[in-house]
Each structure stands twice: as structure tokens, then as C-alpha cells.
PDB file of the backbone (N, CA, C, O) and the ligand in Angstrom, with CONECT records:
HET     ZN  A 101       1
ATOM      1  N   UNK A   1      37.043  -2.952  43.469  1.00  0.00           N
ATOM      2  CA  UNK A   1      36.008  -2.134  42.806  1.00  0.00           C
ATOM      3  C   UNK A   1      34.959  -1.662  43.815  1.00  0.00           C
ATOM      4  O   UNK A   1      34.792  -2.343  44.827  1.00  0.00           O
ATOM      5  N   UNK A   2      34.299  -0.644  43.640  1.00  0.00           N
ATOM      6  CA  UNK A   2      34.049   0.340  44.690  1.00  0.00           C
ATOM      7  C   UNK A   2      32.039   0.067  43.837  1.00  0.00           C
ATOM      8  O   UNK A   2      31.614   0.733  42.893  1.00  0.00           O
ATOM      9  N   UNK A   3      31.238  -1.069  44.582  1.00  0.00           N
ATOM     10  CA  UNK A   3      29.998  -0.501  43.262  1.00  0.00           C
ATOM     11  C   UNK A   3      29.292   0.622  43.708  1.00  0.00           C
ATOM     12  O   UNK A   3      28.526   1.086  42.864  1.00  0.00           O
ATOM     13  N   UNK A   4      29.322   1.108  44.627  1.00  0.00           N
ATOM     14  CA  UNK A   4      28.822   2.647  44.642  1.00  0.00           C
ATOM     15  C   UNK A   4      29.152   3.461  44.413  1.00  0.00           C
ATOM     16  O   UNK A   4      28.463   4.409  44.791  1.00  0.00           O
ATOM     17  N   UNK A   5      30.288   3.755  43.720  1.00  0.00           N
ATOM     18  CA  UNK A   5      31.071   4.612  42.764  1.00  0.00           C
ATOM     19  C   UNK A   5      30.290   4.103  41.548  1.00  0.00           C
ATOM     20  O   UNK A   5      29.412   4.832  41.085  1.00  0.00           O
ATOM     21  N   UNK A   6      30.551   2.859  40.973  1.00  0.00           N
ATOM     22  CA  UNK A   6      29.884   2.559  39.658  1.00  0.00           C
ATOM     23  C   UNK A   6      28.714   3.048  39.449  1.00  0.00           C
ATOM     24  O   UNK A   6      28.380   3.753  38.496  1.00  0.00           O
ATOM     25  N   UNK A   7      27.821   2.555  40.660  1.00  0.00           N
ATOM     26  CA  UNK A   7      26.372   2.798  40.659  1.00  0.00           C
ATOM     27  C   UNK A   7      26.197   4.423  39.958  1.00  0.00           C
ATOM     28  O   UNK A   7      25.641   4.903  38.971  1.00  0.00           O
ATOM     29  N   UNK A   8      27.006   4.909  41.077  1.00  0.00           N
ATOM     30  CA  UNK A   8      26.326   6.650  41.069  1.00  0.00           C
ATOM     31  C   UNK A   8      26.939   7.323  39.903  1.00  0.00           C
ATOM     32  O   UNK A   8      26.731   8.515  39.680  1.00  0.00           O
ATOM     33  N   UNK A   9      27.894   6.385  38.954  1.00  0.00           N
ATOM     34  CA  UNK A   9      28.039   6.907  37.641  1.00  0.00           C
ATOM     35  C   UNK A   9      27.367   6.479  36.800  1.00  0.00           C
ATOM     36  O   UNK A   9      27.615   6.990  35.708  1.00  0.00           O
ATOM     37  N   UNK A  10      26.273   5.441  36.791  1.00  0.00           N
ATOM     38  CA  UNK A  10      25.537   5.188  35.467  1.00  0.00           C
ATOM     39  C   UNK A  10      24.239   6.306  35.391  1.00  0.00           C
ATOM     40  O   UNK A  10      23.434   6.729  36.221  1.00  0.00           O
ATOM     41  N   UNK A  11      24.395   6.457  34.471  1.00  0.00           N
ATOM     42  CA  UNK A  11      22.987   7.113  33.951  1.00  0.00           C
ATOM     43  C   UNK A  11      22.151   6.735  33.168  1.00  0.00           C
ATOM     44  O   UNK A  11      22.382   6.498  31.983  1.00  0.00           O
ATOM     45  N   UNK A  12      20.834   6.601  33.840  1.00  0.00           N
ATOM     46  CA  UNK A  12      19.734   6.060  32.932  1.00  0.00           C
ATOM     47  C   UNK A  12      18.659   6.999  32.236  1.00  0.00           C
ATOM     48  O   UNK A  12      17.927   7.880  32.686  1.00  0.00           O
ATOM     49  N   UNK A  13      18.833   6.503  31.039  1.00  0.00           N
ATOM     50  CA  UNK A  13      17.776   6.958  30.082  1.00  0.00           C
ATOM     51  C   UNK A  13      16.451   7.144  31.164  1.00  0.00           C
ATOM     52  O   UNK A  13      16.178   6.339  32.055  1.00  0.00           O
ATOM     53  N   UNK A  14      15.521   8.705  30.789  1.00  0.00           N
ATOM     54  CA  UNK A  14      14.447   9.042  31.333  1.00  0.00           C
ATOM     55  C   UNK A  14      13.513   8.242  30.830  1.00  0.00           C
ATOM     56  O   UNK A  14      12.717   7.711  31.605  1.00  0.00           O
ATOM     57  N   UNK A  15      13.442   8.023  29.532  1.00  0.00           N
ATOM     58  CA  UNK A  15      12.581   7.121  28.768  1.00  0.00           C
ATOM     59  C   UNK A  15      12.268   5.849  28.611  1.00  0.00           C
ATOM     60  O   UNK A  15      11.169   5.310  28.741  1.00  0.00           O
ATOM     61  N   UNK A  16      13.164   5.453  28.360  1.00  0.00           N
ATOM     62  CA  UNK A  16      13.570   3.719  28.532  1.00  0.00           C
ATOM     63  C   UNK A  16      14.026   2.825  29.430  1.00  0.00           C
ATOM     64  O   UNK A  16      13.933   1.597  29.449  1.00  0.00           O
ATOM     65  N   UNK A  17      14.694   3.839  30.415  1.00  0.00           N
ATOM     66  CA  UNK A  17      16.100   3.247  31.603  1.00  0.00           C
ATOM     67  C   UNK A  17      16.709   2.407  31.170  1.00  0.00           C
ATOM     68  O   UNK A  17      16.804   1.339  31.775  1.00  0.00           O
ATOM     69  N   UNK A  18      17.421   2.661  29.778  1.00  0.00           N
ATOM     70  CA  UNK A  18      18.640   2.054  29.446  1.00  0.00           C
ATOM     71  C   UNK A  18      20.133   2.929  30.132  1.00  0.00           C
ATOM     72  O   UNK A  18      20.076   3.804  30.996  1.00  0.00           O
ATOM     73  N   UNK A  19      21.118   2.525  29.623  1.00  0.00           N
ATOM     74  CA  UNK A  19      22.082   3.544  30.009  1.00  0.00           C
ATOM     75  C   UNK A  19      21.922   4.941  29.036  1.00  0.00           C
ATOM     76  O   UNK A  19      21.552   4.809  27.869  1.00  0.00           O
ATOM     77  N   UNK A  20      22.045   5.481  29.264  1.00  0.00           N
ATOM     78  CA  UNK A  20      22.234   7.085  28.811  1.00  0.00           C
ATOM     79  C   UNK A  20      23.360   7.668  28.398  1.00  0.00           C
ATOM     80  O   UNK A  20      24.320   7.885  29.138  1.00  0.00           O
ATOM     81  N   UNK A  21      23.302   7.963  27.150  1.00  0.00           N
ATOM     82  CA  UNK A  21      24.947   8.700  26.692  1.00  0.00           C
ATOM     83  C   UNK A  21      24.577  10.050  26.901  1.00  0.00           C
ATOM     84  O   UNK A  21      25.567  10.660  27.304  1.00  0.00           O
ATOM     85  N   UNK A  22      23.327  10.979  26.779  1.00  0.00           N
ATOM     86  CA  UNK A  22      23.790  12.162  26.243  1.00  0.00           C
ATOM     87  C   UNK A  22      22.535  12.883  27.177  1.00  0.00           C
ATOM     88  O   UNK A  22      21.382  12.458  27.252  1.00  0.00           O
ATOM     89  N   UNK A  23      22.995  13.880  27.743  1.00  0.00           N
ATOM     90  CA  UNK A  23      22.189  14.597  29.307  1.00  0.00           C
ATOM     91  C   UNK A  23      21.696  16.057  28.204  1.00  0.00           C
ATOM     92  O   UNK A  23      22.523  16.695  27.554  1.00  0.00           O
ATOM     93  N   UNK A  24      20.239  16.340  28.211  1.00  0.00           N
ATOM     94  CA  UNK A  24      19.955  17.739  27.307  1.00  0.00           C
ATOM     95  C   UNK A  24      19.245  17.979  28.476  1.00  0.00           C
ATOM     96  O   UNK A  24      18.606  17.102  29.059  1.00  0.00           O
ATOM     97  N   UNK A  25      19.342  19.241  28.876  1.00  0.00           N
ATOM     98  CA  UNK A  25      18.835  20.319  29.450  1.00  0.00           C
ATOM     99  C   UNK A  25      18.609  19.738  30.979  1.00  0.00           C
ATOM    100  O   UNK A  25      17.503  19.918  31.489  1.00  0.00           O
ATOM    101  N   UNK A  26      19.703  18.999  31.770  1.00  0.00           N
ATOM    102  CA  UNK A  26      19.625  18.433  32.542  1.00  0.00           C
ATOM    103  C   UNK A  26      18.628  17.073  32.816  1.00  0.00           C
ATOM    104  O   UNK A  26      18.150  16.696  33.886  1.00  0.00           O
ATOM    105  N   UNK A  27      18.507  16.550  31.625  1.00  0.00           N
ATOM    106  CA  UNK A  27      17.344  15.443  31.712  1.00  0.00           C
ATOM    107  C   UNK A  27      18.235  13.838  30.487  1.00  0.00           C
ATOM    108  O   UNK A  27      18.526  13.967  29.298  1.00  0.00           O
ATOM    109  N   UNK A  28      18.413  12.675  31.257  1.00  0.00           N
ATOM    110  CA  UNK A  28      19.258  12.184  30.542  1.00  0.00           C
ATOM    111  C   UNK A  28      18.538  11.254  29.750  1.00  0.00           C
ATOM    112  O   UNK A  28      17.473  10.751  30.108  1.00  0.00           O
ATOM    113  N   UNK A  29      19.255  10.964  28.411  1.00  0.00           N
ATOM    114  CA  UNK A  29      18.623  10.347  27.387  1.00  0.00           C
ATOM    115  C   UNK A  29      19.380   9.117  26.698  1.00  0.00           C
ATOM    116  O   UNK A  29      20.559   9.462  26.769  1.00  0.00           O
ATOM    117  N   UNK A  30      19.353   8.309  26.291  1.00  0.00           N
ATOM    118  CA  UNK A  30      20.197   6.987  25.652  1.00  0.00           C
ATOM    119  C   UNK A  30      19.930   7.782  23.984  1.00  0.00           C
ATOM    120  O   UNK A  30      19.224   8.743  23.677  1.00  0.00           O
ATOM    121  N   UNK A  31      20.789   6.938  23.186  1.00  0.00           N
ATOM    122  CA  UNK A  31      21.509   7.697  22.223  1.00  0.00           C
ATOM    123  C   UNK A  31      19.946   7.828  20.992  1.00  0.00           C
ATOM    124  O   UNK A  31      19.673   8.793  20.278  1.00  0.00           O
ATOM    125  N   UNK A  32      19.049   6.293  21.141  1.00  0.00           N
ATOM    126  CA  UNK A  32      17.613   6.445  20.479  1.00  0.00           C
ATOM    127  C   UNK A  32      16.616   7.414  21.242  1.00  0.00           C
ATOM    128  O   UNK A  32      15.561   7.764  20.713  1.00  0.00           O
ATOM    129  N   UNK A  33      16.806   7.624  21.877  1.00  0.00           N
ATOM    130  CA  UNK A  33      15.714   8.202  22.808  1.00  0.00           C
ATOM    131  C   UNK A  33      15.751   9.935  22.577  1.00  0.00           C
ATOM    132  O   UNK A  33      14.910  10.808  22.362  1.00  0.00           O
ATOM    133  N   UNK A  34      17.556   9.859  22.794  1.00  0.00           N
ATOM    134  CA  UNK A  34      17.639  11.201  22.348  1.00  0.00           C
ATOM    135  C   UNK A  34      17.614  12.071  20.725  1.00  0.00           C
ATOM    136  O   UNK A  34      17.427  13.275  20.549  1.00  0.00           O
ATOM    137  N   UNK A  35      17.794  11.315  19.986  1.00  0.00           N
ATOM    138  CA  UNK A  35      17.252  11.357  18.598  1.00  0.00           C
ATOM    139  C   UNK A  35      16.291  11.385  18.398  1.00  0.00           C
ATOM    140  O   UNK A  35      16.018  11.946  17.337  1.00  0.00           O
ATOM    141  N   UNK A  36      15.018  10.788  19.284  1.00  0.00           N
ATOM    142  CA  UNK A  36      13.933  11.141  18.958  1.00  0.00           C
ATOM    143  C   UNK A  36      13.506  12.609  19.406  1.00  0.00           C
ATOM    144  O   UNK A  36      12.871  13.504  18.847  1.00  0.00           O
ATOM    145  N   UNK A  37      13.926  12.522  20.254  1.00  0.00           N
ATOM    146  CA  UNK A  37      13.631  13.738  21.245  1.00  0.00           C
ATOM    147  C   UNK A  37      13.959  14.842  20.817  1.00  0.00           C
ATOM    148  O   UNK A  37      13.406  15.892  21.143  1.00  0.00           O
ATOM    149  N   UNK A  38      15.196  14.707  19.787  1.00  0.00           N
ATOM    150  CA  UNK A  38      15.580  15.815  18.745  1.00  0.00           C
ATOM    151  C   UNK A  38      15.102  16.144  17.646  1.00  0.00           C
ATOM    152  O   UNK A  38      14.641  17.253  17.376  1.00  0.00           O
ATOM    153  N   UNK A  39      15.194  14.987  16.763  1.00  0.00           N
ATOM    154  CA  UNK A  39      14.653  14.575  15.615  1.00  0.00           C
ATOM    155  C   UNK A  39      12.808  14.765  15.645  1.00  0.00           C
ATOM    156  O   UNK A  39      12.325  15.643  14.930  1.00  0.00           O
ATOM    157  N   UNK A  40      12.171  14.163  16.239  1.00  0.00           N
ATOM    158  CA  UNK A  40      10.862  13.681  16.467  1.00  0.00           C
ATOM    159  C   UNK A  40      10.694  12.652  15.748  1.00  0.00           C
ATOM    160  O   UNK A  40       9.498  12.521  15.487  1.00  0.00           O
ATOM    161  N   UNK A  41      11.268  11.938  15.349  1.00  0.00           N
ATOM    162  CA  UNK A  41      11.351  10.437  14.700  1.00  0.00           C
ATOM    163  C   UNK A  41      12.211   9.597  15.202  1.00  0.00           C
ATOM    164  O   UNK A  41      13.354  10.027  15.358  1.00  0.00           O
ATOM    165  N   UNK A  42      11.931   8.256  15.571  1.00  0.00           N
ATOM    166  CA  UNK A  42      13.159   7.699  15.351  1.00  0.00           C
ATOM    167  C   UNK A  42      14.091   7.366  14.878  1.00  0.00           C
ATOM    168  O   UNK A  42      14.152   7.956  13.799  1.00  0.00           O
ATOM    169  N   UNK A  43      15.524   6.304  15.091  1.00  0.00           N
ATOM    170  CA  UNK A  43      16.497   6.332  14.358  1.00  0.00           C
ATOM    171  C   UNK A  43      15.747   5.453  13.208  1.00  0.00           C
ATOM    172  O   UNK A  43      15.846   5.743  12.015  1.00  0.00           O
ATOM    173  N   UNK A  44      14.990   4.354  13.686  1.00  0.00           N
ATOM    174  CA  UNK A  44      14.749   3.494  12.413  1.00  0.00           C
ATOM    175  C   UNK A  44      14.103   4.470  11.315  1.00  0.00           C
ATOM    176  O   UNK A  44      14.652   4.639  10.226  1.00  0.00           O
ATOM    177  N   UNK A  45      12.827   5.138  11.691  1.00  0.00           N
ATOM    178  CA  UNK A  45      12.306   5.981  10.491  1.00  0.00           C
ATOM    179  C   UNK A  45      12.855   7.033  10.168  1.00  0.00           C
ATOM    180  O   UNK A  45      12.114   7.879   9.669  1.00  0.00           O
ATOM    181  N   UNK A  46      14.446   7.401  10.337  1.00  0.00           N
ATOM    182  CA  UNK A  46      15.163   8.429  10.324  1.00  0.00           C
ATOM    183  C   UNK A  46      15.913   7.830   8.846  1.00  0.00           C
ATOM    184  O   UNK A  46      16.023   8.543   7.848  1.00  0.00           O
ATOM    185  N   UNK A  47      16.326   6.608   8.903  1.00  0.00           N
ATOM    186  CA  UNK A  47      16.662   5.733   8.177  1.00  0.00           C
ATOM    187  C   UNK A  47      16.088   5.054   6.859  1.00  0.00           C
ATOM    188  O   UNK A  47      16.618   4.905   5.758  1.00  0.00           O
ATOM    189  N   UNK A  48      14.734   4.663   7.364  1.00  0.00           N
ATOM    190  CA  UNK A  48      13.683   4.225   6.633  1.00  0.00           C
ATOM    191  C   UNK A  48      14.179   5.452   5.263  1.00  0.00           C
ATOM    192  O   UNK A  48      14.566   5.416   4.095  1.00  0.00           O
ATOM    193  N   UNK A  49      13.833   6.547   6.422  1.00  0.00           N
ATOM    194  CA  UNK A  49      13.028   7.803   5.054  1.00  0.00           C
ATOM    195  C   UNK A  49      14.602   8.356   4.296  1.00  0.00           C
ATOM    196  O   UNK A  49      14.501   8.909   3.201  1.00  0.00           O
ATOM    197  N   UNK A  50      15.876   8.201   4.851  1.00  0.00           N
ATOM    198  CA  UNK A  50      17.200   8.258   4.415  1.00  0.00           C
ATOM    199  C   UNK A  50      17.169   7.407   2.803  1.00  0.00           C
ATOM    200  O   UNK A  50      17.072   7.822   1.648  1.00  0.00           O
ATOM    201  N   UNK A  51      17.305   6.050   3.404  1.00  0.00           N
ATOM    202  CA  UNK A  51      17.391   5.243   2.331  1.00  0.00           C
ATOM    203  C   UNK A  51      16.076   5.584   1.194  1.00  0.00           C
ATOM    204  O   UNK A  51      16.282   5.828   0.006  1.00  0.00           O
ATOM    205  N   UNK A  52      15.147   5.557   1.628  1.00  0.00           N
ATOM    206  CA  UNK A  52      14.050   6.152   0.674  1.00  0.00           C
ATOM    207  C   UNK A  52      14.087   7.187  -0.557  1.00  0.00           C
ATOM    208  O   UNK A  52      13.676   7.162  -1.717  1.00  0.00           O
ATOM    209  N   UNK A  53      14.667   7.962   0.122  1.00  0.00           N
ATOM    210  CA  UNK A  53      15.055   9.540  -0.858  1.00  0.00           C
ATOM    211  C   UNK A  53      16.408   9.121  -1.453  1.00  0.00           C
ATOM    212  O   UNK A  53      16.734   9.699  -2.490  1.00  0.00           O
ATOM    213  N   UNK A  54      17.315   8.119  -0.905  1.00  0.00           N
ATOM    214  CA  UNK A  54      18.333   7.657  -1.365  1.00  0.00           C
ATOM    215  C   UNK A  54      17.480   6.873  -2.962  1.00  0.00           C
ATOM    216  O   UNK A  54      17.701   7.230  -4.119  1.00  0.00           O
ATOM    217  N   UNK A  55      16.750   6.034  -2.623  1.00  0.00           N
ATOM    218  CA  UNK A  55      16.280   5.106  -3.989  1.00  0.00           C
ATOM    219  C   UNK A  55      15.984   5.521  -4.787  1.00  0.00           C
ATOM    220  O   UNK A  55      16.419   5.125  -5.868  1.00  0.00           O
ATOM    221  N   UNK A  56      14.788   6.885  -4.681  1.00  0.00           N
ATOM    222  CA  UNK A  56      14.355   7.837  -5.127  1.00  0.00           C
ATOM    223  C   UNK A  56      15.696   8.325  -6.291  1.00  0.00           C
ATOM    224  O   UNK A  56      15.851   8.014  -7.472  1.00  0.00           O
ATOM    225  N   UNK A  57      16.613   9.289  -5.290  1.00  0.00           N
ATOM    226  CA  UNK A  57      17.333   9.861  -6.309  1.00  0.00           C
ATOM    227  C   UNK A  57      18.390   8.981  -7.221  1.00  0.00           C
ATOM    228  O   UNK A  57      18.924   9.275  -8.290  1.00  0.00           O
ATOM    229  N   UNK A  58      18.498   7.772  -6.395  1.00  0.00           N
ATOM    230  CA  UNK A  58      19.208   6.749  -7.591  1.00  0.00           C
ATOM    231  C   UNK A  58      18.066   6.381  -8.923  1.00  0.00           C
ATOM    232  O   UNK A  58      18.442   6.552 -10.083  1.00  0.00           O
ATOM    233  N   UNK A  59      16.573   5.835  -8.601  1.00  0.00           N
ATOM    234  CA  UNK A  59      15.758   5.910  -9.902  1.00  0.00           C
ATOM    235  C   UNK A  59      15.833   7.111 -10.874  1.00  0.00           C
ATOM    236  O   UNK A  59      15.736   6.898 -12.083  1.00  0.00           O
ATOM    237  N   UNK A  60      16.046   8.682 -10.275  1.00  0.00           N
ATOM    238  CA  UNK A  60      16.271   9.816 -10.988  1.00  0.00           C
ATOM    239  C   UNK A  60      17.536   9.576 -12.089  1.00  0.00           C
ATOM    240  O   UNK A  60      17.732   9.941 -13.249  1.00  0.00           O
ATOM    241  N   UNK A  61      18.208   8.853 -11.209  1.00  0.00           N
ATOM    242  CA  UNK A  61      19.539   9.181 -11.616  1.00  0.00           C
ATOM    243  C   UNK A  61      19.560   8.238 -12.830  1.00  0.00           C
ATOM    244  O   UNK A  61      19.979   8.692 -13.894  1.00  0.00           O
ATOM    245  N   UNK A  62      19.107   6.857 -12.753  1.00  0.00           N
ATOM    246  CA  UNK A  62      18.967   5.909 -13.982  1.00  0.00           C
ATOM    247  C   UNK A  62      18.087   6.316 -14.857  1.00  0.00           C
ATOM    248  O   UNK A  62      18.137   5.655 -15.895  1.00  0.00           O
ATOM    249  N   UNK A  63      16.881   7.586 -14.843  1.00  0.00           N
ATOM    250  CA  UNK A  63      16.091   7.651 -15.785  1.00  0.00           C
ATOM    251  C   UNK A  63      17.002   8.931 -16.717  1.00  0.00           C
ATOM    252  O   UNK A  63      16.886   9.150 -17.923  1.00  0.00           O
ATOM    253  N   UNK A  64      17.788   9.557 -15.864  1.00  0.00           N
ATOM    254  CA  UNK A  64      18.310  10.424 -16.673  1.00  0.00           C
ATOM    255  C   UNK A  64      19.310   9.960 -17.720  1.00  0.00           C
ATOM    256  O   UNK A  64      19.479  10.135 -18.926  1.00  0.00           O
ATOM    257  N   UNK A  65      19.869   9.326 -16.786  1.00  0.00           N
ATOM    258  CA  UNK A  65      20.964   8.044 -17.856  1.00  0.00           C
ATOM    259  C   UNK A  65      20.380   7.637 -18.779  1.00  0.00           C
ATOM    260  O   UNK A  65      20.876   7.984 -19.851  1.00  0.00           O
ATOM    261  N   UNK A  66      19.339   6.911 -18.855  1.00  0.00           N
ATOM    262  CA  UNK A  66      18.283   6.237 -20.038  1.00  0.00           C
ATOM    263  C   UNK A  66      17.846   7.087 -20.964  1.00  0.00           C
ATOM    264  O   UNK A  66      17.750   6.825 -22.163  1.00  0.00           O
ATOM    265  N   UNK A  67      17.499   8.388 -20.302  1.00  0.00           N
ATOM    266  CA  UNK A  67      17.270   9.238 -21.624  1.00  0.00           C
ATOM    267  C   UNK A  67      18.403  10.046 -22.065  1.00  0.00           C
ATOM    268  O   UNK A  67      18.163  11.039 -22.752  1.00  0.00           O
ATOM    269  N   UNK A  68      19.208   9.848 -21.862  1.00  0.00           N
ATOM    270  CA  UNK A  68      20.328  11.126 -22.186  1.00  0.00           C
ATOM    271  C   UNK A  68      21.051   9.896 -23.218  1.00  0.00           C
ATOM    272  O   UNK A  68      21.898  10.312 -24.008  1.00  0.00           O
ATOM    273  N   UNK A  69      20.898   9.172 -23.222  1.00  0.00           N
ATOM    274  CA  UNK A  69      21.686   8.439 -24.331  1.00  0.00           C
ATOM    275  C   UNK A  69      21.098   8.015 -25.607  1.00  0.00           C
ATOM    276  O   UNK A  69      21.789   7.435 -26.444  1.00  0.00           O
TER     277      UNK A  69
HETATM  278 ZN    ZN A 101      16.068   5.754  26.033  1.00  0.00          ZN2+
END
């Protein structure tokens, strides 16, 4: 194994210096970092607010049930 081959293939996150999956506009990003960077939220409050509107439209969904019967 060659580690300066390895070396000069990892890429680290600009943000964090984790490893980096995904390079935008020549600037590399790890897979949270770059979601934010897209998103402007993170994955957790990307999630948070997912499941949220998820509960939301399941309570819709049981009140309609409740009255429709
Ligand atoms: Zn990062």
C-alpha cells in the first residue's frame, strides 16, 4: 500500500475536516455539511421539521376520520 496515494485521495470536509463525499463549486464538503450548505439547515432540523409536518398531517388525518363518521 502506497500511503501517499491514499493520503492525496482523501478529501476533507472545508467545514468540519471530516472526510468529504461531495466537492460543489470546487470547495469540498462531508455529506452534513453539505446539506447544510444547500439546505441552510441541518440534517437533524431537516428531520426535526420532516417528522413534524409528518404528525401534523397524521393529527389532520385522525380528525377527519373522527368527524366523517
Ligand atoms: Zn463537514
Amino acid at each position: 500500500m502506497d500511503d501517499k496515494n491514499i493520503f492525496m485521495d482523501i478529501r476533507t470536509c472545508i467545514k468540519c475536516k471530516n472526510k468529504a463525499d461531495v466537492v460543489e463549486k470546487g470547495k469540498d464538503y462531508c455529506c452534513s455539511c453539505y446539506f447544510k450548505y444547500y439546505c441552510g439547515e441541518t440534517i437533524e432540523q431537516y428531520e426535526k421539521r420532516t417528522n413534524e409536518l409528518n404528525q401534523k398531517r397524521e393529527d389532520k388525518y385522525e380528525k377527519y376520520k373522527n368527524t366523517a363518521r
